[in-house]
ChimeraX commands (.cxc) that place a marker at each C-alpha (Angstrom):
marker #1 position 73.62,120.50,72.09 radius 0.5
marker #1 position 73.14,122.33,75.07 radius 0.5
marker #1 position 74.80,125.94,75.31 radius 0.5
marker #1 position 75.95,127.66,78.59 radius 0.5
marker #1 position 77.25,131.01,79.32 radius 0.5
marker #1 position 80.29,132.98,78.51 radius 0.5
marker #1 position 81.68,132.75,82.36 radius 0.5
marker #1 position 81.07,128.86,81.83 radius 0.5
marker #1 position 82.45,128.66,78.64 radius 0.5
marker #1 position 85.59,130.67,80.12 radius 0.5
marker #1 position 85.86,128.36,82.61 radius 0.5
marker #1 position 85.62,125.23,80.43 radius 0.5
marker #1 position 88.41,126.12,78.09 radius 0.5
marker #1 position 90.64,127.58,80.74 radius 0.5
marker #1 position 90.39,124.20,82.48 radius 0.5
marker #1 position 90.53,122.13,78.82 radius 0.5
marker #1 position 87.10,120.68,79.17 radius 0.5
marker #1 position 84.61,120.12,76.24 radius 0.5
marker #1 position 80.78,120.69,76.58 radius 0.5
marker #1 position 80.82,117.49,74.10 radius 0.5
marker #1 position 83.24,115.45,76.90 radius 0.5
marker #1 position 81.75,117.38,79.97 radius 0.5
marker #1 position 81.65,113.61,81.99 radius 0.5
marker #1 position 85.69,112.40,80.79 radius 0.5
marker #1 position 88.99,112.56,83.18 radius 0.5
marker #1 position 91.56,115.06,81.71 radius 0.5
marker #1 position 94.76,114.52,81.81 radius 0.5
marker #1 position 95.36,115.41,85.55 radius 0.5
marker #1 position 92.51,112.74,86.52 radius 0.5
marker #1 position 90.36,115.22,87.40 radius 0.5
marker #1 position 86.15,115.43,86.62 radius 0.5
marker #1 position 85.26,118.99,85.54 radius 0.5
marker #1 position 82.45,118.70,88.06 radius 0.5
marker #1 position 85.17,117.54,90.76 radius 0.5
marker #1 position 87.47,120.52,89.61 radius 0.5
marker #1 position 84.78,123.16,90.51 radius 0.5
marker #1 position 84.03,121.74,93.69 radius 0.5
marker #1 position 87.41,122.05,94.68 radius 0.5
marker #1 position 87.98,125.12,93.59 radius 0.5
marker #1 position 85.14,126.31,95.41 radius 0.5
marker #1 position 82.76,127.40,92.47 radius 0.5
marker #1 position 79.37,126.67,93.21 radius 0.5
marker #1 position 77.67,128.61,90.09 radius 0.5
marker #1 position 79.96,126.28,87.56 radius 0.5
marker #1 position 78.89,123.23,88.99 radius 0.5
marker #1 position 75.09,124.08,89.03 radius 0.5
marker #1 position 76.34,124.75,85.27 radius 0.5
marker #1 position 78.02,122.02,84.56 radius 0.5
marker #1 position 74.87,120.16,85.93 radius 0.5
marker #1 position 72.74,121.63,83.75 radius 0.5
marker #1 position 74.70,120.86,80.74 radius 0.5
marker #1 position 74.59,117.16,81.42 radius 0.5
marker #1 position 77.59,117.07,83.86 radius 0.5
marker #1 position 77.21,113.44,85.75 radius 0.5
marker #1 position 76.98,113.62,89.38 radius 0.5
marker #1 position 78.63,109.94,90.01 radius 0.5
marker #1 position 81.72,109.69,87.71 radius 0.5
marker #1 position 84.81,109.27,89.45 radius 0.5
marker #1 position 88.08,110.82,89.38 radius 0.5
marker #1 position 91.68,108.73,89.73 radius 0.5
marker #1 position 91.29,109.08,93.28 radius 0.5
marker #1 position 87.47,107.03,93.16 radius 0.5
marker #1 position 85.83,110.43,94.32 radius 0.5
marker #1 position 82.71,111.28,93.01 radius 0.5
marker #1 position 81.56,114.76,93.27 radius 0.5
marker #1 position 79.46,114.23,96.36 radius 0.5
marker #1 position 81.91,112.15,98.29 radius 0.5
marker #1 position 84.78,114.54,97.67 radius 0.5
marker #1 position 82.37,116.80,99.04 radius 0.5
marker #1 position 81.38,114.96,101.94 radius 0.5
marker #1 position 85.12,114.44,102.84 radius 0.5
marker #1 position 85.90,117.77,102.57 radius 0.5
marker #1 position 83.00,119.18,104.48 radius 0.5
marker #1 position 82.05,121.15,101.89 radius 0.5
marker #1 position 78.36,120.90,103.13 radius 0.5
marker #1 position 76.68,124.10,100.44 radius 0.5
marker #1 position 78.42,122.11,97.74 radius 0.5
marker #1 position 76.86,118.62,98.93 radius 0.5
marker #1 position 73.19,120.69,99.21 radius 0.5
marker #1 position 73.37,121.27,95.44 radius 0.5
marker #1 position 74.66,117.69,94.68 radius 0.5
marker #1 position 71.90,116.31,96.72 radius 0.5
marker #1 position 69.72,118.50,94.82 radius 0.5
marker #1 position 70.61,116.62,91.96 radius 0.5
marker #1 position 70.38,112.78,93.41 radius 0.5
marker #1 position 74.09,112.65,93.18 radius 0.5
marker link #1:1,2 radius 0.2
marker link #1:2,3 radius 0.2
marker link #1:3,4 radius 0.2
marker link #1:4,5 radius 0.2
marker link #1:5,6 radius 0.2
marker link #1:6,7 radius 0.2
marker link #1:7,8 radius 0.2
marker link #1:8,9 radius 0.2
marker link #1:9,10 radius 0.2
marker link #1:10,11 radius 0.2
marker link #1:11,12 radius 0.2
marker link #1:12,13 radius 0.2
marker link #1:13,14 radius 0.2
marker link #1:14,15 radius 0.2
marker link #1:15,16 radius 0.2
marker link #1:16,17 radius 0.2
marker link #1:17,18 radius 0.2
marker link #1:18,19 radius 0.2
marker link #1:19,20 radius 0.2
marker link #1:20,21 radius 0.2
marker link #1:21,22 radius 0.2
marker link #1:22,23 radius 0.2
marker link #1:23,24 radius 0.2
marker link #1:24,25 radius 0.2
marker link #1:25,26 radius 0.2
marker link #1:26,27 radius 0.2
marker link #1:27,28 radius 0.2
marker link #1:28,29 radius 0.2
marker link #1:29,30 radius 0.2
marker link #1:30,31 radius 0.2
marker link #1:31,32 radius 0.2
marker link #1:32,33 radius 0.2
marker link #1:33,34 radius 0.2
marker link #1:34,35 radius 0.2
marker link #1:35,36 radius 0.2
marker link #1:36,37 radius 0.2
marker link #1:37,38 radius 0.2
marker link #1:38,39 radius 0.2
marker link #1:39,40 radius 0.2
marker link #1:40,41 radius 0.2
marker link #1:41,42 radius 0.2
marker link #1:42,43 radius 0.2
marker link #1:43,44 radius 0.2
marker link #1:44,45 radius 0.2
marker link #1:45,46 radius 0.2
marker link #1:46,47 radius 0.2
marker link #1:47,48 radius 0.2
marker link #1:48,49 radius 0.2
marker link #1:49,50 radius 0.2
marker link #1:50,51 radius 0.2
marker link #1:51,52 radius 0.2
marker link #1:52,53 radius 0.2
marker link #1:53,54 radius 0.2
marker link #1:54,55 radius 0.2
marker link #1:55,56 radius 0.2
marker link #1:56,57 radius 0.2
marker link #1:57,58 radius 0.2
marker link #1:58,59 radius 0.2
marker link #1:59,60 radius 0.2
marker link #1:60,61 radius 0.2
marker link #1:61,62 radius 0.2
marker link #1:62,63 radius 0.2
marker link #1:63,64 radius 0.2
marker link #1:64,65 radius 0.2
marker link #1:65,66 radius 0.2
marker link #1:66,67 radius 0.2
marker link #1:67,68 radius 0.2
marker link #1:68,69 radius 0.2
marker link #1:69,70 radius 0.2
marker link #1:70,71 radius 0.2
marker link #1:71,72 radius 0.2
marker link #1:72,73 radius 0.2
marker link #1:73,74 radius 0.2
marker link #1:74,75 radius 0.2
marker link #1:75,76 radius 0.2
marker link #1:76,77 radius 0.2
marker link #1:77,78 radius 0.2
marker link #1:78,79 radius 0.2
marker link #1:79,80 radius 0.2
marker link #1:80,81 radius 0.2
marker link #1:81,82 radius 0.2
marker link #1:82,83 radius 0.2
marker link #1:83,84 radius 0.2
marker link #1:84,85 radius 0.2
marker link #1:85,86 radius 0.2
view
């Protein structure tokens, strides 16, 4: 199992995300990837990324990471999602 850092870890459980279920809805329908893009926290997603977070699952809404991105013009976010052939 991958291992991440004590700001990510933080993070994770604060938000009731597993490392083990990085890639499932919670309960409010929301991706932990999605989550951190909206929240505007660029050095958890390149985190989550890293610990096997899946650029192209879908929220309730049908939002991937990128195109929640893309609608919200949140253009440093969709660099990093790019980076990583979302």
């Amino acid at each position: 199992m991958k291992t991440c850092g004590i700001t990510t870890q933080v993070w994770l459980k604060g938000h009731n995300y597993e490392i083990a279920h990085i890639n499932e809805m919670a309960q409010d329908g929301q991706i932990a990837l999605i989550k951190a893009c909206k929240e505007g926290n660029i050095e958890i997603v390149n985190a989550l990324i890293a610990l096997g977070a899946k650029t192209n699952v879908e929220n309730k809404e049908g939002d991937t990471a990128l195109t929640y991105c893309v609608k919200e013009g949140k253009t440093d976010f969709v660099e990093v999602l790019l980076k990583y052939q979302a």
